[in-house]
Backbone atoms as SQL, in Angstrom:
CREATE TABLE atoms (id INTEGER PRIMARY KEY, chain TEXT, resi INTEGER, resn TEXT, atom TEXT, x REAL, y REAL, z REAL);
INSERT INTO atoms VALUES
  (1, 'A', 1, 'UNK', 'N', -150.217, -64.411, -46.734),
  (2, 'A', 1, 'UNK', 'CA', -150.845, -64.622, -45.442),
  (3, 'A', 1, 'UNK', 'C', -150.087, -65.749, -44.747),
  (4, 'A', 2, 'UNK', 'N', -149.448, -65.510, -43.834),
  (5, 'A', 2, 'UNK', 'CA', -148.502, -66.417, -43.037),
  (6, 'A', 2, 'UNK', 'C', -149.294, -66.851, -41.673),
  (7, 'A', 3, 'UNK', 'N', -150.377, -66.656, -41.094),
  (8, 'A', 3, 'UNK', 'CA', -151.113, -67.170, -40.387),
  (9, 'A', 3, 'UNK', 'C', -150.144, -68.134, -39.267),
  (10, 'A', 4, 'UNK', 'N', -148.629, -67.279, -38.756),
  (11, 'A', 4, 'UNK', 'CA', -148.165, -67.709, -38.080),
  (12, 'A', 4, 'UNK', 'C', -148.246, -68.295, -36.610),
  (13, 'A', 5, 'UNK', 'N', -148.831, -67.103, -36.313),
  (14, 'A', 5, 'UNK', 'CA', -149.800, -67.156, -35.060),
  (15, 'A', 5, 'UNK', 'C', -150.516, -68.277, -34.366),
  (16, 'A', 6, 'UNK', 'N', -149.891, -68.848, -33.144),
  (17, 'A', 6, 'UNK', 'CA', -150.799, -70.072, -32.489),
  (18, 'A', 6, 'UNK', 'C', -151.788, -69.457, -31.666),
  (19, 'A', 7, 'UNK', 'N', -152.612, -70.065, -31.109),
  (20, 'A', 7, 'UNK', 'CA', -153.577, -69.108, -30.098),
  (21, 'A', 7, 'UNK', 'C', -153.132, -69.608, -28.794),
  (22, 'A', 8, 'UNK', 'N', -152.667, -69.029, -27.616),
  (23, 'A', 8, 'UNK', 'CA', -151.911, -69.070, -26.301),
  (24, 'A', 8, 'UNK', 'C', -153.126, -68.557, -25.138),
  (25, 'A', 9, 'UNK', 'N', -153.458, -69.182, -24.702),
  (26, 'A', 9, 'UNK', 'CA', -154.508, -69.100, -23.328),
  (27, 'A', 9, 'UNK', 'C', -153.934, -68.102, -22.450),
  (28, 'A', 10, 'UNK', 'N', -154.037, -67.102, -22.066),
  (29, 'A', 10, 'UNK', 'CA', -153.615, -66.548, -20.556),
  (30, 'A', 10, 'UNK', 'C', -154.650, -66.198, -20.267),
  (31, 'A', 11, 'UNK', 'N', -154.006, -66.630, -18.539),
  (32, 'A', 11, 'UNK', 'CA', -155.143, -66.890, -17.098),
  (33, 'A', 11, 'UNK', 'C', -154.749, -65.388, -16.345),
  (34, 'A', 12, 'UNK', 'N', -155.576, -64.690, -16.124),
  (35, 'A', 12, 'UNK', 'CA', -155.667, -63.785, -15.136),
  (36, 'A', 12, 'UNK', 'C', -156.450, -63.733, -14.128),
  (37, 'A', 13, 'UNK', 'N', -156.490, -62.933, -12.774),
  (38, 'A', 13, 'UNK', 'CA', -157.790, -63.271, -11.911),
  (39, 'A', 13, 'UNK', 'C', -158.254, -61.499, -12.374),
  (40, 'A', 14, 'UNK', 'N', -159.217, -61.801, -12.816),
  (41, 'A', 14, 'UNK', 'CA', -160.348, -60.450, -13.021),
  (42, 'A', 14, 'UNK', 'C', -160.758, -59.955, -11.637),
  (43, 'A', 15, 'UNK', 'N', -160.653, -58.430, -11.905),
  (44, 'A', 15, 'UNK', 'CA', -160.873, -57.503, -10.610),
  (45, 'A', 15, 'UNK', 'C', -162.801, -57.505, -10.593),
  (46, 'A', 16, 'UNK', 'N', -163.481, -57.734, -11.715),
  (47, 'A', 16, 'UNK', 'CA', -164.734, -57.834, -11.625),
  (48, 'A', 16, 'UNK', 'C', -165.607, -59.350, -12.554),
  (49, 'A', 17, 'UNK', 'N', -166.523, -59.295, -12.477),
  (50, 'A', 17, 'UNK', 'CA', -167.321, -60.513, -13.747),
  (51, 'A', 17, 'UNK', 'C', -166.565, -59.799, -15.087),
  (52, 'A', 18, 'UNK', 'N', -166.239, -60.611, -16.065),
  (53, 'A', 18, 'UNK', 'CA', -165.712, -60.464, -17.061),
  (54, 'A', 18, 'UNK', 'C', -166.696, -60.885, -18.272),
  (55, 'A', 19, 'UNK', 'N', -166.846, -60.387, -19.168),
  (56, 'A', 19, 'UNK', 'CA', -167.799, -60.725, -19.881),
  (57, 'A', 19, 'UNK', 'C', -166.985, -61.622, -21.556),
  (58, 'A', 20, 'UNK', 'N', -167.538, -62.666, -22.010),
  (59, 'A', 20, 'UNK', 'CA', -167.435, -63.381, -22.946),
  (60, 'A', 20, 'UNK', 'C', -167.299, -62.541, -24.214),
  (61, 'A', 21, 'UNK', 'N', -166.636, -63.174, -25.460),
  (62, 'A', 21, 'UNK', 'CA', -166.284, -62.056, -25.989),
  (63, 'A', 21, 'UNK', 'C', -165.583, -62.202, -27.328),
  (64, 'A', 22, 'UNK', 'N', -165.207, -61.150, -28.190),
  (65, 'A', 22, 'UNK', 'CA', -163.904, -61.487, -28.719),
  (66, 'A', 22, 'UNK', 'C', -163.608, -59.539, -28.759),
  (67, 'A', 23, 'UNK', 'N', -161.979, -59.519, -29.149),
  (68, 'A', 23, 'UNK', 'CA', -161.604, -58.054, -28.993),
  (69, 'A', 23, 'UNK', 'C', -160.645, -58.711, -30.292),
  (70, 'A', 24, 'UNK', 'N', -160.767, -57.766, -31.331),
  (71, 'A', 24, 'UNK', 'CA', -160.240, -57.791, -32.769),
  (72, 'A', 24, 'UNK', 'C', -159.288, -56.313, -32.747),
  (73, 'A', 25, 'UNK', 'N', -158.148, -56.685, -32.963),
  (74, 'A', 25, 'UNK', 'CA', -157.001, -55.262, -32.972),
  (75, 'A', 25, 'UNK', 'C', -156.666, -55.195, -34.728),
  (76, 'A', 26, 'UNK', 'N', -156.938, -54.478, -35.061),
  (77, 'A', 26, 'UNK', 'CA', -156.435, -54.881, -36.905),
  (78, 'A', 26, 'UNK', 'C', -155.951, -53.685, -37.639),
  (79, 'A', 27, 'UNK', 'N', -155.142, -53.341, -38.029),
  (80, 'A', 27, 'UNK', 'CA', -154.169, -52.499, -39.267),
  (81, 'A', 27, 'UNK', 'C', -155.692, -51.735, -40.205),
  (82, 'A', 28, 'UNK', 'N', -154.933, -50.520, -40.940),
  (83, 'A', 28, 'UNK', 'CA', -156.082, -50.361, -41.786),
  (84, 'A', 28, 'UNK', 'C', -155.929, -51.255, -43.255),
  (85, 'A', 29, 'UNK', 'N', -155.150, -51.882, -43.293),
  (86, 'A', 29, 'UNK', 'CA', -155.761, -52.864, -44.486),
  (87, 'A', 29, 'UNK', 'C', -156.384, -53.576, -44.222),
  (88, 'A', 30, 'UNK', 'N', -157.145, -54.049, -43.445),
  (89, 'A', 30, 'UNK', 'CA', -158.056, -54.894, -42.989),
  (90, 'A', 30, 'UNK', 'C', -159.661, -53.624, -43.090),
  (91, 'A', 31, 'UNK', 'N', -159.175, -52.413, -41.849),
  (92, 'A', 31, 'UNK', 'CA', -160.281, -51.634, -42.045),
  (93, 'A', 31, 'UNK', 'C', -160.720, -50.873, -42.994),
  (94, 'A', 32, 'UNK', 'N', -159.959, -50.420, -44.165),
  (95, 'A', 32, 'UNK', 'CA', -160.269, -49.984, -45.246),
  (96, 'A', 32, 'UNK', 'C', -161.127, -50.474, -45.838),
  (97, 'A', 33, 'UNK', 'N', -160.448, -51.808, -46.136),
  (98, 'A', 33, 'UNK', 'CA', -160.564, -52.577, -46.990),
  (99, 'A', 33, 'UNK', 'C', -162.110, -53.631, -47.008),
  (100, 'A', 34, 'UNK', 'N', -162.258, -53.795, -45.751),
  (101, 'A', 34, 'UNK', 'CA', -163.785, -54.242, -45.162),
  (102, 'A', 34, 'UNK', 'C', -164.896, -53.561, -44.660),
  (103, 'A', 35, 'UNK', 'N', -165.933, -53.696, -44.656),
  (104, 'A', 35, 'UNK', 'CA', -166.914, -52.546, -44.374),
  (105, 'A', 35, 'UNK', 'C', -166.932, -53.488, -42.656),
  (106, 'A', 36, 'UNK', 'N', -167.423, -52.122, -41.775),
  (107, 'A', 36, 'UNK', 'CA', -167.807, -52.365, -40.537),
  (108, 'A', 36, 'UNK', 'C', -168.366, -53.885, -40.390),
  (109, 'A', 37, 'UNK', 'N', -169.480, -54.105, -40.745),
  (110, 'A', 37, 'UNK', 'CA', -170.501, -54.805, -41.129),
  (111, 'A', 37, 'UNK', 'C', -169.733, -56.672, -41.050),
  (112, 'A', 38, 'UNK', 'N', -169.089, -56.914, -42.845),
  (113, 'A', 38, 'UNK', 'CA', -168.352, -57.840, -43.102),
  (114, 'A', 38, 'UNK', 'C', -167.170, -57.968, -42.116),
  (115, 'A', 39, 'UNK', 'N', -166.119, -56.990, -41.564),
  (116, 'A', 39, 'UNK', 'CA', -165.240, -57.318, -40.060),
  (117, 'A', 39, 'UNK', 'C', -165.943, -57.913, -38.936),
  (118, 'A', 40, 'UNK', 'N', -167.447, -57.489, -38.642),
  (119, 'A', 40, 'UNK', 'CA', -167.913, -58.012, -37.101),
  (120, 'A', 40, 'UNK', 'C', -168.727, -59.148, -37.626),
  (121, 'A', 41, 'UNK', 'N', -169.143, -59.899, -38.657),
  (122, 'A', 41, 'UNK', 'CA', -169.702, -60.948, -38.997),
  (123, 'A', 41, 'UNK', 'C', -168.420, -61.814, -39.195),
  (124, 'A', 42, 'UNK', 'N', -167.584, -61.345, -39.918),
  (125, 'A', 42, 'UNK', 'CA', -166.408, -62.535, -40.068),
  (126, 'A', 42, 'UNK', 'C', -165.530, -62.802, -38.525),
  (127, 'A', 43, 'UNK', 'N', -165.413, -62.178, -37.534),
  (128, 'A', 43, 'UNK', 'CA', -164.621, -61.635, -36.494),
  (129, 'A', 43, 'UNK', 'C', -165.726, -62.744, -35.596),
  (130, 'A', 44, 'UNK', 'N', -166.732, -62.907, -35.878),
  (131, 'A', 44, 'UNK', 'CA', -167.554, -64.038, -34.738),
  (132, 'A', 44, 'UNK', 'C', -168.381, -65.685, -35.562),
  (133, 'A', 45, 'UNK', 'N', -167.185, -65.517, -36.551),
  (134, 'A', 45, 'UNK', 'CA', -167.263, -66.716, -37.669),
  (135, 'A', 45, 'UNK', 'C', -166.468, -68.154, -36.948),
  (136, 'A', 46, 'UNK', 'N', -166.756, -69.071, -36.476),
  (137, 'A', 46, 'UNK', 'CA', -166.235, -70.281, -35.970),
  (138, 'A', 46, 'UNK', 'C', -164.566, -69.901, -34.705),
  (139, 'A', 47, 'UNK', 'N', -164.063, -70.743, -35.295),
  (140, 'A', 47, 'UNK', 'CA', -162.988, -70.358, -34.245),
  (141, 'A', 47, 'UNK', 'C', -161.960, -69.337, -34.249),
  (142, 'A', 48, 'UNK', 'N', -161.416, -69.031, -33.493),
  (143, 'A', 48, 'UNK', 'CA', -160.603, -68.041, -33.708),
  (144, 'A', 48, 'UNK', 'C', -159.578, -68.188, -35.000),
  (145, 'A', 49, 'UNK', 'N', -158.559, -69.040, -35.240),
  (146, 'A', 49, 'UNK', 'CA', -157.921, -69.497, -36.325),
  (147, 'A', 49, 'UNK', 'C', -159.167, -69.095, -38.014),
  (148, 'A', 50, 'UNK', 'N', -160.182, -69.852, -37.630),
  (149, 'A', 50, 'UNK', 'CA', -161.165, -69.809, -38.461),
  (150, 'A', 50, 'UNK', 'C', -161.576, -68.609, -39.122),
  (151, 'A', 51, 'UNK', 'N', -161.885, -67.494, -38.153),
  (152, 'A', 51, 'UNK', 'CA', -162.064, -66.291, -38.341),
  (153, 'A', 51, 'UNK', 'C', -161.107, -65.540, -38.904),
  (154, 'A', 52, 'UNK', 'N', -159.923, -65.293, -38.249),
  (155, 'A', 52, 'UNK', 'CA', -158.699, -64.556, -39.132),
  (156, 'A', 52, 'UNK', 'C', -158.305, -65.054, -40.096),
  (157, 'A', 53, 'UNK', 'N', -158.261, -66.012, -40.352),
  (158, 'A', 53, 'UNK', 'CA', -158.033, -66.807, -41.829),
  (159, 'A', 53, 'UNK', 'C', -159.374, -65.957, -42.681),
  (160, 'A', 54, 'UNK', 'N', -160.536, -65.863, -42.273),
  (161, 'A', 54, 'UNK', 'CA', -161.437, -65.330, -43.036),
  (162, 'A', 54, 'UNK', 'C', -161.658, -63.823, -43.279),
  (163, 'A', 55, 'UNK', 'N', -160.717, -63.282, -42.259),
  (164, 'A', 55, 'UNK', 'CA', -160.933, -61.492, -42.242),
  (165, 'A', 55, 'UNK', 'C', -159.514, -61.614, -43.232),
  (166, 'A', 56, 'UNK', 'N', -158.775, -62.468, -43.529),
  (167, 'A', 56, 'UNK', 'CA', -157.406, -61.842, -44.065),
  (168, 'A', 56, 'UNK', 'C', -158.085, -62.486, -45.789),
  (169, 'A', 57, 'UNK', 'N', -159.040, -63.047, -45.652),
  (170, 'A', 57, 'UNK', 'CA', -159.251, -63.646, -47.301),
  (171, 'A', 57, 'UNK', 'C', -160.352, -62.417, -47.891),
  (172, 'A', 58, 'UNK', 'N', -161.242, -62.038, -47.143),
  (173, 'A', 58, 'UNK', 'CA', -162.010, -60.761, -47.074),
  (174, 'A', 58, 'UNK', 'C', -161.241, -59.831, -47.562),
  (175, 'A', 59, 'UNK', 'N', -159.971, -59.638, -47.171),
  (176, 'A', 59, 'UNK', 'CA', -159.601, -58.326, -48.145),
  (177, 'A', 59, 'UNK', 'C', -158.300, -58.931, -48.944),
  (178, 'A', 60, 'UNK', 'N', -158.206, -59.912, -49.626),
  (179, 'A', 60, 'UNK', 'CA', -157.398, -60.302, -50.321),
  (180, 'A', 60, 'UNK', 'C', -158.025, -60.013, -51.917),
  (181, 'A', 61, 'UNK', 'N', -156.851, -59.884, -52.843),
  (182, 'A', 61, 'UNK', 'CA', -157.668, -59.439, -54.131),
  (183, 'A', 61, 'UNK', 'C', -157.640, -61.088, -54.716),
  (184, 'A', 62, 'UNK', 'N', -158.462, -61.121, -56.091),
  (185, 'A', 62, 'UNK', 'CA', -158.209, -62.440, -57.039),
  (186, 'A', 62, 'UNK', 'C', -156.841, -62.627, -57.122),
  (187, 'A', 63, 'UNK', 'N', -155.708, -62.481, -57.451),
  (188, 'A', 63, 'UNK', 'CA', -155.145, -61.872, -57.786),
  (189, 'A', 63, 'UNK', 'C', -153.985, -62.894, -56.654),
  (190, 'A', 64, 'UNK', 'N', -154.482, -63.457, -55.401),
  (191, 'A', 64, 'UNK', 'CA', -153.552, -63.237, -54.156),
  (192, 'A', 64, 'UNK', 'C', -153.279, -62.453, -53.179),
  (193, 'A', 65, 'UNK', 'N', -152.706, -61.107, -53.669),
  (194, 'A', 65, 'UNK', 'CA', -152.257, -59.890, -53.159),
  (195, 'A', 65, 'UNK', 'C', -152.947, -58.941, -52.441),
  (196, 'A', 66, 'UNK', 'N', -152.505, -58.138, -51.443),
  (197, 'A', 66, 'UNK', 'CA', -153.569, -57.626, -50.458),
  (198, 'A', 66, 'UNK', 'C', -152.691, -56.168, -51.316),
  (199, 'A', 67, 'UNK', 'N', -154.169, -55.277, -51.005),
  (200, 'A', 67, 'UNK', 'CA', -154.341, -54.068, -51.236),
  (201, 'A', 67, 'UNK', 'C', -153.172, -52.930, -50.274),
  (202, 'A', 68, 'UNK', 'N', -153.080, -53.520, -49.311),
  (203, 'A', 68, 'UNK', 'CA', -152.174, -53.056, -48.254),
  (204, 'A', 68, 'UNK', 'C', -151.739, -54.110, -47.124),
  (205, 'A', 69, 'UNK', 'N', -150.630, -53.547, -46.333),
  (206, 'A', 69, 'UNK', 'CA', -150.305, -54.753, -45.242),
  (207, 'A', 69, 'UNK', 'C', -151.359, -54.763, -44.264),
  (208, 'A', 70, 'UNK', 'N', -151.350, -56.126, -43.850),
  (209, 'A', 70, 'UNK', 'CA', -152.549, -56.333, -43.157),
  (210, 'A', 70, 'UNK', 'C', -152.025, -57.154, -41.843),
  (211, 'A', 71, 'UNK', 'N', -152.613, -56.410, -40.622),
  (212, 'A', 71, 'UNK', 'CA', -152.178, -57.015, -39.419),
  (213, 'A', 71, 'UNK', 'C', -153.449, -57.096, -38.675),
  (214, 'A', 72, 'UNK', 'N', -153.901, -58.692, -38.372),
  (215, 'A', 72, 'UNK', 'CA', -155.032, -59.093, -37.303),
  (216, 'A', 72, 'UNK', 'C', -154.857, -59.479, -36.210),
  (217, 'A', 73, 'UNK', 'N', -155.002, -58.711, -35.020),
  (218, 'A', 73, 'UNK', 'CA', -155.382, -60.120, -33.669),
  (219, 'A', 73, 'UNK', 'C', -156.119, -59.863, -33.122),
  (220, 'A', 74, 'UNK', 'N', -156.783, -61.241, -33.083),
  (221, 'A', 74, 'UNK', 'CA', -158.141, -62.019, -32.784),
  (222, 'A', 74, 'UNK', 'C', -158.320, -62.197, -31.434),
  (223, 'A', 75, 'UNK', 'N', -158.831, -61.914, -30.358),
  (224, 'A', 75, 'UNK', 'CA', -158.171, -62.083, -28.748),
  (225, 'A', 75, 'UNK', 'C', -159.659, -62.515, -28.497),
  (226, 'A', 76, 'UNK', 'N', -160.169, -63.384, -27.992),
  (227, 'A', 76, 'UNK', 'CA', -161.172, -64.220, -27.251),
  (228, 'A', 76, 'UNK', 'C', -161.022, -64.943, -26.064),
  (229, 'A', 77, 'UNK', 'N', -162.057, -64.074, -24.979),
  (230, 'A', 77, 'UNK', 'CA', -162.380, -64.568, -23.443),
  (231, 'A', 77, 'UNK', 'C', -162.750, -66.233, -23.313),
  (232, 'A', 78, 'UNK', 'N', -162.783, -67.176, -23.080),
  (233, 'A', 78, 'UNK', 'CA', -162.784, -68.689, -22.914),
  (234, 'A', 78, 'UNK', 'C', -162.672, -68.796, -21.812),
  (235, 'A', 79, 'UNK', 'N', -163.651, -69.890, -21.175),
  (236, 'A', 79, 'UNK', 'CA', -162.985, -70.515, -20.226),
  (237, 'A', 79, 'UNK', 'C', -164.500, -70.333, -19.057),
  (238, 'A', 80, 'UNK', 'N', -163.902, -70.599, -17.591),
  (239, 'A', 80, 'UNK', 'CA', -164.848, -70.946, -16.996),
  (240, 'A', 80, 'UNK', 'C', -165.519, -69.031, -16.438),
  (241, 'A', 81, 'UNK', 'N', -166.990, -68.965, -15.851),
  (242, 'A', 81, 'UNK', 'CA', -167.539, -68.359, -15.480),
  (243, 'A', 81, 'UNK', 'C', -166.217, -67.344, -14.281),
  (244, 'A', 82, 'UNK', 'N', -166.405, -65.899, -14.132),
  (245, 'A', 82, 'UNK', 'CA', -165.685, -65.473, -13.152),
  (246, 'A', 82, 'UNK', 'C', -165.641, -65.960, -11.444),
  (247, 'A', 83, 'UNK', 'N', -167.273, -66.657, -11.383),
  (248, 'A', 83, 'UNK', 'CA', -167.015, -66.932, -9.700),
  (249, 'A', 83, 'UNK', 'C', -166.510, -68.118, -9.749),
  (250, 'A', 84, 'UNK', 'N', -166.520, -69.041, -10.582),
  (251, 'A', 84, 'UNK', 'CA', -165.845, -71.089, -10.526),
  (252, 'A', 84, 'UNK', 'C', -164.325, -70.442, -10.923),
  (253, 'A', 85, 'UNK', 'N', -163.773, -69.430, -11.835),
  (254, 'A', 85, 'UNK', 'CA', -162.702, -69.006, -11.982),
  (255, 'A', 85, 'UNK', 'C', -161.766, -68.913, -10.302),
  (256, 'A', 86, 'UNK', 'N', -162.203, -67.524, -9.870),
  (257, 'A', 86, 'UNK', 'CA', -162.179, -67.000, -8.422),
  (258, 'A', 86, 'UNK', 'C', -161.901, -68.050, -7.469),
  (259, 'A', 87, 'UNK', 'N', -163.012, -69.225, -7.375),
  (260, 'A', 87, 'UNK', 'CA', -163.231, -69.875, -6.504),
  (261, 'A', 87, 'UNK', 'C', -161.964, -71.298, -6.658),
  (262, 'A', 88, 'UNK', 'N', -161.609, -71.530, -8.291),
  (263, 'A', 88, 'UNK', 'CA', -159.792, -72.102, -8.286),
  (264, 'A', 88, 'UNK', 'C', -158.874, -71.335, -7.909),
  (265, 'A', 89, 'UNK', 'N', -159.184, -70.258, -8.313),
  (266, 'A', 89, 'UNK', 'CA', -158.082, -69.369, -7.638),
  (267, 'A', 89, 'UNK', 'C', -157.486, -69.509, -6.572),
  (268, 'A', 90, 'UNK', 'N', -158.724, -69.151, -5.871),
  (269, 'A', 90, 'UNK', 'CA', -158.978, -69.011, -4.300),
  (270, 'A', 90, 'UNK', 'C', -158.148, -70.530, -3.529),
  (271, 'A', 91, 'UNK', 'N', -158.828, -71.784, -3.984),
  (272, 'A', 91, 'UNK', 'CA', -158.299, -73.047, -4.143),
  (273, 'A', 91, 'UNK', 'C', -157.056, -73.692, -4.021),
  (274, 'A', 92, 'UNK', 'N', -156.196, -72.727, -5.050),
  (275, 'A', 92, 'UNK', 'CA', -155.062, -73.145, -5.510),
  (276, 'A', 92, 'UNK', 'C', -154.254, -72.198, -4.386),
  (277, 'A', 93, 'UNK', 'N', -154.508, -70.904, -4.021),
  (278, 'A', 93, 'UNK', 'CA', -153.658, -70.116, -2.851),
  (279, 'A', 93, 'UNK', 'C', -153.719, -71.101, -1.608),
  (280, 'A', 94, 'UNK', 'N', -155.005, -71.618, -1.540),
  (281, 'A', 94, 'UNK', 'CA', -155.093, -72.303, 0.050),
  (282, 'A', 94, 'UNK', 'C', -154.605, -73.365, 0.163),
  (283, 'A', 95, 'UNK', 'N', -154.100, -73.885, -1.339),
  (284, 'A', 95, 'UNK', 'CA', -153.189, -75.153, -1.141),
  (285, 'A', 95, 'UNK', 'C', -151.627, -74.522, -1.276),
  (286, 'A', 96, 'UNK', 'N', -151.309, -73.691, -1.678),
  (287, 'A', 96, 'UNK', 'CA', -150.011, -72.809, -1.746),
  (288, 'A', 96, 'UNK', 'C', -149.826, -72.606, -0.659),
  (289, 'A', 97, 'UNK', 'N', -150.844, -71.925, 0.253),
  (290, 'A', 97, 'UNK', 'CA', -150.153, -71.526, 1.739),
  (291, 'A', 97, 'UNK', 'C', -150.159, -73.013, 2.770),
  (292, 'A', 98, 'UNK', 'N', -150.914, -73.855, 2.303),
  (293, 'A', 98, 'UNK', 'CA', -151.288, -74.737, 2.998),
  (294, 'A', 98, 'UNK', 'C', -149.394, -75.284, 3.291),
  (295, 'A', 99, 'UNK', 'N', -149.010, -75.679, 1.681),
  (296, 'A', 99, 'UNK', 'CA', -148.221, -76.653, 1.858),
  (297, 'A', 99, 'UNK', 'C', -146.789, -75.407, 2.311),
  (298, 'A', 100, 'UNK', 'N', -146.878, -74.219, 2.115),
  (299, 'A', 100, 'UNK', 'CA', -145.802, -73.596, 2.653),
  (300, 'A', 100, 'UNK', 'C', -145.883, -73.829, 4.444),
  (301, 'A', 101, 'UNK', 'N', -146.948, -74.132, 5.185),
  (302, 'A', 101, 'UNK', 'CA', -146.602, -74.075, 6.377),
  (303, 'A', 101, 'UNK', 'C', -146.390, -75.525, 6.900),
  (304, 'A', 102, 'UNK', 'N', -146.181, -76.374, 5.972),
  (305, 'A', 102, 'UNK', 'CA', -145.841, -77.641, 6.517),
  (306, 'A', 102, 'UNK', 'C', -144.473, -77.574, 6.757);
């Protein structure tokens, strides 16, 4: 388990309210290997780092060795509400155009 992975913020402006969250993409050695159940309890276990460290020990044998290759990512919504989002947005253009017409 090389747990190389840093966690990297990207900002988008959402076309609607966006809802809070996490979205888990994972290999079937992970889904085999875990029941439904143990993936969505470990998958909303502390922090993100926290969690994949815990879905990749979940299907690890005594042993060390995983049953198969195992690929996780952990992707979690953060950050402020969609309208205080919008409304920097919005913010940051009106100082963009602002200072382009000086």
């Amino acid at each position: 388990m090389s747990c190389a992975g840093r966690p990297t913020a990207l900002r988008r402006k959402a076309p609607g309210p966006v809802q809070e969250g996490r979205l888990l993409v994972a290999t079937d050695g992970l889904l085999k290997y875990a029941s439904r159940a143990t993936i969505s309890a470990l998958a909303r276990t502390g922090d993100v780092q926290t969690a994949v460290e815990a879905l990749m020990q979940a299907v690890t044998l005594p042993s060390g060795n995983l049953q198969d290759d195992v690929a996780v990512v952990l992707g979690e919504h953060v950050g402020e509400p969609a309208a205080a989002a919008d409304a920097a947005c919005g913010a940051a253009e009106r100082q963009a155009v602002s200072e382009q017409q000086r």
